[in-house]
C-alpha positions in Angstrom: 2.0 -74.0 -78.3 2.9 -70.8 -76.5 4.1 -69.3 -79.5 1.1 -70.0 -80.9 -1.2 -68.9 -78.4 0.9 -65.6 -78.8 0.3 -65.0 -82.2 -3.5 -65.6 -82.2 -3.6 -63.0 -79.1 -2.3 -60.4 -81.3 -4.1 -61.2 -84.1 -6.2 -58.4 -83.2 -4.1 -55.6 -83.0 -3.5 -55.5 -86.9 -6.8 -55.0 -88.2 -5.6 -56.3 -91.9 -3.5 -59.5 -90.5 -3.8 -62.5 -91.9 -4.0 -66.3 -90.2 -0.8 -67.2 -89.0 -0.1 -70.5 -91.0 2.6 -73.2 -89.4 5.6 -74.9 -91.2 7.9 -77.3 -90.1 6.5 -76.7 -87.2 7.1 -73.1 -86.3 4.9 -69.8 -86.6 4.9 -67.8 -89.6 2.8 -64.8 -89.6 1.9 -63.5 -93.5 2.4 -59.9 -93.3 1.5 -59.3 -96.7 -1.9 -57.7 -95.1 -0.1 -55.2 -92.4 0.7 -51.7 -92.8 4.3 -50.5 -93.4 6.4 -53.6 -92.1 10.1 -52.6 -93.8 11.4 -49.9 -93.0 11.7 -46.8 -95.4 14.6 -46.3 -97.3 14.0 -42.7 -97.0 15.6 -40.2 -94.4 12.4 -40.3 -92.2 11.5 -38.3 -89.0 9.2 -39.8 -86.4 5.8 -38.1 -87.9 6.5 -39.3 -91.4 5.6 -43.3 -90.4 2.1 -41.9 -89.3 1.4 -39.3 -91.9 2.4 -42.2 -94.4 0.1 -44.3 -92.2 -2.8 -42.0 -92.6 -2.2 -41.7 -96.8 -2.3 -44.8 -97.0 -5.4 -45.7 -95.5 -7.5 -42.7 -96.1 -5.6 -41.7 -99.5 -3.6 -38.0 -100.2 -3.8 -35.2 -98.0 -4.5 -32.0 -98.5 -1.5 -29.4 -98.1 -3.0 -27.4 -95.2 -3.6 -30.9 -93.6 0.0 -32.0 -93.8 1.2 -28.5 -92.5 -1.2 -28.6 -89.7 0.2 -31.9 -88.5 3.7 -30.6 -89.4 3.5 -28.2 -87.4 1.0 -29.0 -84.8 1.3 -32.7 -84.3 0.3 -33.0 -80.2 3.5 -35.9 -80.2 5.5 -34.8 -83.2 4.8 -31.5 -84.0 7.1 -28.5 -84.9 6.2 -26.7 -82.1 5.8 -29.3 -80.2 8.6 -31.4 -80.1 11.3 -28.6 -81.1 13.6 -27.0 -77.9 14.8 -23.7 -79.9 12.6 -22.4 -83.0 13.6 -19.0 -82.7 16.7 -17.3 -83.1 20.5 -17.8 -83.7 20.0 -21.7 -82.5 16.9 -22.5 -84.4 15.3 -22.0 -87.8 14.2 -18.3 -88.0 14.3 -14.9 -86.3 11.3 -12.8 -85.7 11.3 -8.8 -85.6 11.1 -8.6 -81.8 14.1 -11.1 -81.3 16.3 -8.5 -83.3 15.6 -5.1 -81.8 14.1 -3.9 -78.8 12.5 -0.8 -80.6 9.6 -3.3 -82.1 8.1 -4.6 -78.9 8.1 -0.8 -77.6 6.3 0.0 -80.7 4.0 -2.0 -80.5 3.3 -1.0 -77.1 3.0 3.0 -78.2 0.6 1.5 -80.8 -1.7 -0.2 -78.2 -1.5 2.5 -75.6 -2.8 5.0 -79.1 -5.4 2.5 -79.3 -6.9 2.7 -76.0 -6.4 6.2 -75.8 -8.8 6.6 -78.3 -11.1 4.7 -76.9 -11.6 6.8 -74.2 -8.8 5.2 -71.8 -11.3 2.6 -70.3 -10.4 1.4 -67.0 -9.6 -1.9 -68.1 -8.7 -3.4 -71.3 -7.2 -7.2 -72.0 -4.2 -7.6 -73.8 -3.9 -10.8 -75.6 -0.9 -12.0 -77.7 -1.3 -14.9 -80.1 1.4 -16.9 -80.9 4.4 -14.9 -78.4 7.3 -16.7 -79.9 9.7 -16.7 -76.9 7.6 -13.9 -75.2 10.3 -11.2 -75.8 7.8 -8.7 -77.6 5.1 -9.2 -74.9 8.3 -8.9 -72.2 9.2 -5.2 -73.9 5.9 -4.3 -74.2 5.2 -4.5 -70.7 8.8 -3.4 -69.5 7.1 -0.1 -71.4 3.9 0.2 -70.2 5.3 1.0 -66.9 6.0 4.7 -68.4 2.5 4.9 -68.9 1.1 4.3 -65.3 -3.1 4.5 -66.3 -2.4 2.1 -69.4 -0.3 -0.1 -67.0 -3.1 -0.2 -64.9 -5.9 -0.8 -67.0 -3.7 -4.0 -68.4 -3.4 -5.0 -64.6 -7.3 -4.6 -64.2 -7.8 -6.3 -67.8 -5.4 -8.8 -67.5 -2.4 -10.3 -69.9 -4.0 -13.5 -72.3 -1.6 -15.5 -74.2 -2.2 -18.1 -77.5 0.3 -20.7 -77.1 -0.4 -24.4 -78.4 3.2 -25.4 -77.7 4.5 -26.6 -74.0 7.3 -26.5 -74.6 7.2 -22.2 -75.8 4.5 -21.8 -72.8 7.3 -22.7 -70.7 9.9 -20.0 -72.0 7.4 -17.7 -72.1 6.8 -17.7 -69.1 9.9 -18.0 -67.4 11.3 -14.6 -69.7 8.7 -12.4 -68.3 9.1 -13.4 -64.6 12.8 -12.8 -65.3 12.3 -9.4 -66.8 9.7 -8.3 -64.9 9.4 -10.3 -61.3 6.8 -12.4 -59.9 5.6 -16.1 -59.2 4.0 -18.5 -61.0 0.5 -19.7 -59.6 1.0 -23.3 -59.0 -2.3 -24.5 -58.1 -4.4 -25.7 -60.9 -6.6 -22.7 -62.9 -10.1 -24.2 -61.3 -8.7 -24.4 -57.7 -7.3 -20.7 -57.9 -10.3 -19.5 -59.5 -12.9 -21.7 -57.2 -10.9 -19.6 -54.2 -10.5 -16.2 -55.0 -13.9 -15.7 -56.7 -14.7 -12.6 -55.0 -11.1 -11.0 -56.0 -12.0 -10.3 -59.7 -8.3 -11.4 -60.5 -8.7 -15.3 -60.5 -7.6 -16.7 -63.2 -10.1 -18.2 -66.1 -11.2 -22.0 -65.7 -9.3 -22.8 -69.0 -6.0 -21.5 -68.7 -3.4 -23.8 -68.8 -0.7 -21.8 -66.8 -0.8 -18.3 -64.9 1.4 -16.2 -63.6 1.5 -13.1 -61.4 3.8 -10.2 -61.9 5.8 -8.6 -59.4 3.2 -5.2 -59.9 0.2 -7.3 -59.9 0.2 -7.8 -63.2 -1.6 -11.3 -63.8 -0.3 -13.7 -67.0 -2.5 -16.5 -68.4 -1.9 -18.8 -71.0 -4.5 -20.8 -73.5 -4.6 -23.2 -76.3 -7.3 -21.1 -78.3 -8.5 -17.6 -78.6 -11.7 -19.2 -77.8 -10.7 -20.5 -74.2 -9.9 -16.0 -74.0 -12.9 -14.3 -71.9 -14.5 -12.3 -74.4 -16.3 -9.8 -71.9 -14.4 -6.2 -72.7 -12.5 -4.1 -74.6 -9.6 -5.7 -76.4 -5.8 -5.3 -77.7 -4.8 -7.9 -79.9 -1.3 -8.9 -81.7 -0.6 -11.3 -84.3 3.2 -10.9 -85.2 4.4 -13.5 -87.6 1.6 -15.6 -86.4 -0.6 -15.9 -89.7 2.2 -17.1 -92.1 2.0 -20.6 -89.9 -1.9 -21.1 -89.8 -2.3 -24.0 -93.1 -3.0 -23.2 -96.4 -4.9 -25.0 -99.4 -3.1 -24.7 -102.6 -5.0 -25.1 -106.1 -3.4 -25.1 -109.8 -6.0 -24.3 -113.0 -5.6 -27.7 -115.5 -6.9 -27.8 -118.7 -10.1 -30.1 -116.7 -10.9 -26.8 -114.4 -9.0 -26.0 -110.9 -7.9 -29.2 -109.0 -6.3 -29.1 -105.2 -3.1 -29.7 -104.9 -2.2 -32.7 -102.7 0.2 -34.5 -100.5 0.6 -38.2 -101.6 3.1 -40.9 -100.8 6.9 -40.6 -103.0 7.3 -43.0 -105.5 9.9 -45.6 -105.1 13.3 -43.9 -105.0 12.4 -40.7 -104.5 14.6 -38.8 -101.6 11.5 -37.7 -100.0 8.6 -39.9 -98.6 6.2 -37.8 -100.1 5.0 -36.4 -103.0 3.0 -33.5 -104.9 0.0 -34.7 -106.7 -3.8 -32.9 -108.2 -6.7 -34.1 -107.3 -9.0 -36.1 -109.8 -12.0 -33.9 -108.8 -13.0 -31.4 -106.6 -12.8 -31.4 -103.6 -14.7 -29.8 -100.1 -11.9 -27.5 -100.1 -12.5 -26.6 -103.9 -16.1 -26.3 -103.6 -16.2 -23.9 -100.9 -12.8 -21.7 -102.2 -13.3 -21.9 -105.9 -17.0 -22.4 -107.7 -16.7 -24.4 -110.7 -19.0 -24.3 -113.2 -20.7 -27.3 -115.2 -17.2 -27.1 -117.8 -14.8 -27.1 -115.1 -13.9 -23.7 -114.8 -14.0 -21.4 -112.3 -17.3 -19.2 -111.7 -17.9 -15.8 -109.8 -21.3 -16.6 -109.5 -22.8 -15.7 -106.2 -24.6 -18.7 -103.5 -23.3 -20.9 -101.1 -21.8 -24.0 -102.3 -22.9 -27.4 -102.2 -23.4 -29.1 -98.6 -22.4 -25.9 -96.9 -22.8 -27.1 -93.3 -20.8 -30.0 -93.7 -17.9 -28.0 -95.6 -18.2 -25.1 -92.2 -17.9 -28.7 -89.9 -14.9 -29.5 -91.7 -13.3 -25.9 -92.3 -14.4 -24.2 -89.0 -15.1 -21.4 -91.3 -17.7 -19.8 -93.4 -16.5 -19.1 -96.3 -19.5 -17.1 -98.6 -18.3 -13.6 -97.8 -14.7 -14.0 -99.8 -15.1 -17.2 -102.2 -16.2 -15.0 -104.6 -13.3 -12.6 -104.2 -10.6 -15.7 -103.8 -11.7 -16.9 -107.4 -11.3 -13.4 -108.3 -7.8 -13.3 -106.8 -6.6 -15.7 -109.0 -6.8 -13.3 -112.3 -4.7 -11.0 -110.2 -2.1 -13.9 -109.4 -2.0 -13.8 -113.1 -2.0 -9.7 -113.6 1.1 -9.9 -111.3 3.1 -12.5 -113.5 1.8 -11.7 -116.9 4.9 -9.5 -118.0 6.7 -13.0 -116.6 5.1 -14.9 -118.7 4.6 -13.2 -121.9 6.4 -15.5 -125.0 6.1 -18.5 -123.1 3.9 -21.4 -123.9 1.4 -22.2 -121.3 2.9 -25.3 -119.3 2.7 -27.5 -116.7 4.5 -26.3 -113.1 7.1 -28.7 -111.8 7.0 -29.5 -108.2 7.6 -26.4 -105.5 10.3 -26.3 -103.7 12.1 -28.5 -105.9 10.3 -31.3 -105.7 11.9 -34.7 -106.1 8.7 -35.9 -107.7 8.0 -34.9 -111.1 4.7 -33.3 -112.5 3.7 -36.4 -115.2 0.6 -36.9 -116.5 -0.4 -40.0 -113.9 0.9 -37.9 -111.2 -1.3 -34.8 -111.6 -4.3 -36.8 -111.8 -6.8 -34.6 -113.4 -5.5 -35.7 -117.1 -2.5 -34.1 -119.3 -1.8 -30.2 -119.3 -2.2 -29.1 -122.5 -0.1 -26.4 -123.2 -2.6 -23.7 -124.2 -3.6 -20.0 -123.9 -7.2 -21.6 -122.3 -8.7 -19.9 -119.5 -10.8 -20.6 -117.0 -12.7 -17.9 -115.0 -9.7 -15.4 -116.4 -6.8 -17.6 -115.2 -4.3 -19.6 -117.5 -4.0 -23.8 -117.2 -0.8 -24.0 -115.1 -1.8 -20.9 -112.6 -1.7 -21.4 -109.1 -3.6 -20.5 -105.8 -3.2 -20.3 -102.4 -6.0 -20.1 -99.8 -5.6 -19.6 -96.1 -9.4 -19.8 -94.8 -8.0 -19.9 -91.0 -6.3 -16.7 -91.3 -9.6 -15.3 -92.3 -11.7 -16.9 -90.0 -9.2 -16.1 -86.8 -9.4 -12.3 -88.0 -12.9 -12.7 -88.4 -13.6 -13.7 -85.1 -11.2 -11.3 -83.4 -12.9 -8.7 -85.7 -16.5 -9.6 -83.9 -14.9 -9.2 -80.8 -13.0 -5.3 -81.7 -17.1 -4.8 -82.7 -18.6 -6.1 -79.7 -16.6 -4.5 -77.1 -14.2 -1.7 -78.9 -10.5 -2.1 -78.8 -7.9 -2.5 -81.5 -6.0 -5.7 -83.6 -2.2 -4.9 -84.8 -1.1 -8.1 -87.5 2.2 -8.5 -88.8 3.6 -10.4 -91.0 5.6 -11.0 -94.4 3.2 -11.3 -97.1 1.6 -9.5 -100.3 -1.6 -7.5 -100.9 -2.6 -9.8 -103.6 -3.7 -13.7 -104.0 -0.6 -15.8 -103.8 0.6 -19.0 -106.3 2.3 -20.5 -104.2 4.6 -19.4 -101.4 5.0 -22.7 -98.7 8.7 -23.5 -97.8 10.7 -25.0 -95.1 13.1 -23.4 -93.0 16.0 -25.9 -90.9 18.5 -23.8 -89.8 17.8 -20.7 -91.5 17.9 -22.6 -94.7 15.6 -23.0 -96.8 14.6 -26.9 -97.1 12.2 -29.3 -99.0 8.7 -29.0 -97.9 8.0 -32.4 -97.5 11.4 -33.5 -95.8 11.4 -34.9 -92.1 7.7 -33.5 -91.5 7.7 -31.7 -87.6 11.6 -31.1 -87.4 11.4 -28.5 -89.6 9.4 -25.2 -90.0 7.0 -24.4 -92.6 5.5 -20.8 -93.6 3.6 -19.5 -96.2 3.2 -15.9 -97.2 0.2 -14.3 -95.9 -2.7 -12.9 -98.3 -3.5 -9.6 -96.9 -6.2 -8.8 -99.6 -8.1 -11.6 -98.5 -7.9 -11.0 -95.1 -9.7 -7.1 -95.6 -12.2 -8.8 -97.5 -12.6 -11.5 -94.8 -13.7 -8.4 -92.6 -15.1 -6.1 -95.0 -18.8 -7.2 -95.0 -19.2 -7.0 -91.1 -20.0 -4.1 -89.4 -18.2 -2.1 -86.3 -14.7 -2.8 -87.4 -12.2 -0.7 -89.8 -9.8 -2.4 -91.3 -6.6 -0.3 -92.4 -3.5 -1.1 -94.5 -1.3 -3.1 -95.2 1.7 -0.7 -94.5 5.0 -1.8 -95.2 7.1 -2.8 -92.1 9.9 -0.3 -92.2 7.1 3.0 -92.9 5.0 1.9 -89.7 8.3 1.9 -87.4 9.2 5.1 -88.4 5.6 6.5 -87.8 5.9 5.0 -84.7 8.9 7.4 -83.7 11.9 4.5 -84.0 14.2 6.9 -85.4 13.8 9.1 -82.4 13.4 6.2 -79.7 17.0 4.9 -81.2 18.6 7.8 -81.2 17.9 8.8 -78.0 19.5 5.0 -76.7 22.4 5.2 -78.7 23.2 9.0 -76.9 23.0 7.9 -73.4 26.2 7.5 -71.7 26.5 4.0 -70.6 25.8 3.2 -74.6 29.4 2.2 -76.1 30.1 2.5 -79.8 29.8 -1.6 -80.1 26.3 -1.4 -78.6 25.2 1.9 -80.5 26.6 0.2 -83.8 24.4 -3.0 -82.9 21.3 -1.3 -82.1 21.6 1.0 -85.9 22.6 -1.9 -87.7 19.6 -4.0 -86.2 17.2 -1.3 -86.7 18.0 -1.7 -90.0 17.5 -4.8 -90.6 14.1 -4.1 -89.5 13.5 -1.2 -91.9 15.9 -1.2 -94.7 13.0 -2.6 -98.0 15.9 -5.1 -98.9 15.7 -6.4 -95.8 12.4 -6.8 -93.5 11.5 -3.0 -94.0 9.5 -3.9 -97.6 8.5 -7.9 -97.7 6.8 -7.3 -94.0 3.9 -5.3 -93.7 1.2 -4.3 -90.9 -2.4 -4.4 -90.9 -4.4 -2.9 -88.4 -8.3 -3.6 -87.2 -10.1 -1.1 -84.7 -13.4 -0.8 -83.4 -15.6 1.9 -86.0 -16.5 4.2 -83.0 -13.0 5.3 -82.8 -13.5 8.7 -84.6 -9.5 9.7 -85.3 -7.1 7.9 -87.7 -5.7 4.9 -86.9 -2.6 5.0 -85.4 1.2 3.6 -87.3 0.8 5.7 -90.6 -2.2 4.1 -92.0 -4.1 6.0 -94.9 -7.8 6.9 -93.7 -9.7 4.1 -94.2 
């Protein structure tokens, strides 16, 4: 009887249970009807039962969804859930973890930037996506050379982008290390509700704030949105587009068709799988125009439903579809000495894929293995779209127009439309994208032609580069700033040795000096050329 009364209680919980019939007098409960009873045979991490959860009642994902949970999950999350990311200890290095010379570039490059602008009394710094803090930690152990720029930062104020805890918390504790000071414990509406009058409080939706020993004051948000947008501005991006979720598309002998994230098949050594979609999709309709055939049109107009598609991207995307569909006959420019003698085919899975590429798996109906192209690209091409890269620099772009100030983005990446560049990274090794989903890292090479053309229609803003990596630290004055540390006298021949070979590493093009590249944004009333070695725009 109680066992009874137990079962019909929880009935309710599984929304697709079944009655629970007796036999021989005990409970049985039918679980034919519920979701994911046995466990997986697959090597599974603790987002894959709800990602698996999700495809199977809502159907495949789209690529930039499953990185955006990867990555972002609020329980599972890369970033959320993961202790060391960056360095020796984790699963990459960034430019500012290898040499101190690129944080106090940057911060030469900011202090140009404001220069020009007239050297306003105050200007906000903001830092999206600091990593460990260390470039932001540099740049300010080098604005104290500079005592006007120091203090227009102290007037201005210090705004860092940080969705992770967990790297809030680092952050934080690094730069009252290097630089003295106390966190503000009481909560952001308290401190702000009390010293209203001080011009210093800080805003109502930071989630953490700090004061430097100098008077410096630190705050930390969720969203460039939750930023004051109410003066001049200094903004960095470094290595912080590569993560923001892509959309991948592959031209089919039926037209272009999203690639998607579906569940493995049995036996595979993944739980998930590469797949097409059957159709288009919002993400196809707003990125790549199809025409009545299938293929792909650079017709001008907004696509179908546009309002919905902006509710669902967060993004408008007129101003570069057309350019993105153009994009893709460049992707094929780029590999067409690659592919010359070879029959058109279909692509196997990236990454090396467990699951294969059949006919049932692709969706859209066989690949024939022709020469046909649609809208100038072959059946088999790929695409990648990143519409929240372009819609973050767009709206950083509004605010460089609104209230003058300068945007410095760095990142490894091309100045072309990619095919397809996503990969996991465990340990410095490169892994399967779809293996243990939030313990492992996931990139994707960022577009840099797409993001000038996601700027190039508005006015007040000047977009210039891409410059490769290793040209804008020299133009910087590197070579000189590490020479001058390797000749002081406290500097051993170890440490001199270290600081060459890192700087190096930075600059040499078979290293970071060539993949990585630099793209600047500054307000168009700035009347001299923008600093870093950037051609006139």
């Amino acid at each position: 009887m109680i066992l009874a009364t137990v079962a019909r209680r929880a009935q309710p919980l599984f929304c697709r249970a079944r009655a629970a019939p007796t036999r021989h007098g005990r409970v049985v409960v039918d679980r034919r009807g519920l979701v994911n009873v046995l466990p997986s045979a697959v090597d599974e991490s603790k987002l894959t039962r709800d990602l698996r959860m999700l495809i199977e009642k809502l159907g495949p994902m789209t690529v930039a969804d499953y990185m955006g949970h990867a990555l972002q999950h609020p329980k599972h999350g890369y970033y959320t859930t993961q202790d060391e990311v960056i360095g020796p200890s984790g699963d990459f290095t960034t430019a500012p973890e290898i040499s101190q010379l690129f944080g106090e570039a940057v911060c030469v490059w900011c202090m140009s930037v404001w220069a020009e602008m007239g050297a306003p009394p105050n200007v906000r710094l903001v830092e999206m996506g600091p990593g460990k803090g260390t470039l932001m930690a540099d740049l300010l152990r080098t604005a104290k050379s500079f005592p006007a720029f120091r203090s227009a930062l102290e007037k201005g104020g210090v705004h860092l982008v940080e969705t992770s805890p967990r790297l809030r918390e680092k952050q934080c504790e690094l730069l009252l290390k290097t630089q003295g000071g106390a966190r503000l414990d009481p909560p952001p509406s308290q401190a702000a509700a009390s010293s209203v009058e001080s011009g210093s409080a800080p805003s109502s939706s930071s989630l953490l704030s700090a004061e430097l020993r100098d008077g410096l004051r630190v705050e930390w948000h969720g969203s460039l949105h939750d930023v004051p947008d109410d003066g001049p501005l200094l903004f960095i991006g470094q290595e912080l587009l590569d993560a923001l979720p892509v959309h991948q598309f592959e031209c089919t002998a039926k037209g272009w068709r999203e690639r998607l994230v579906e569940l493995a098949k049995p036996g595979d050594a993944v739980p998930f799988r590469f797949v097409l979609a059957s159709g288009d999709t919002p993400a196809s309709r707003a990125y790549l125009r199809s025409a009545p055939d299938g293929s792909v049109s650079g017709g001008g107009g907004r696509p179908k439903k546009l309002e919905e598609l902006k509710a669902l991207l967060d993004f408008n995307a007129e101003p570069w579809r057309k350019a993105e569909v153009q994009a893709a006959q460049q992707a094929q420019e780029a590999r067409e000495e690659a592919r010359e003698g070879e029959e058109a085919s279909p692509r196997g899975e990236p990454n090396g894929s467990a699951a294969g590429s059949s006919e049932g798996d692709l969706a859209g109906g066989s690949m024939v293995g022709s020469a046909a192209l649609w809208g100038g690209a072959a059946v088999g091409d790929e695409l990648e779209v990143c519409p929240a890269a372009c819609a973050l620099v767009q709206d950083v772009a509004a605010r460089l127009a609104r209230w003058r100030g300068g945007a410095l983005l760095v990142d490894y990446g091309e100045d072309f439309a990619l095919p397809n560049s996503l990969r996991a990274f465990h340990n410095h090794q490169e892994a399967h994208v779809l293996h243990r989903p939030g313990e492992f890292d996931l990139t994707a090479d960022v577009d840099f032609a797409s993001i000038r053309r996601a700027v190039a229609h508005l006015e007040g803003v000047v977009c210039a580069g891409p410059v490769e990596q290793g040209q804008w630290l020299a133009s910087m004055g590197c070579p000189e700033r590490l020479l001058k540390l390797i000749e002081r006298d406290e500097c051993s021949d170890e440490e001199a040795e270290r600081m060459v070979e890192a700087y190096e590493r930075l600059v040499a093009p078979d290293q970071m000096g060539k993949r990585y590249k630099v793209l600047a944004l500054v307000d168009a009333k700035q009347s001299g050329p923008v600093p870093g070695g950037f051609d006139a725009p």
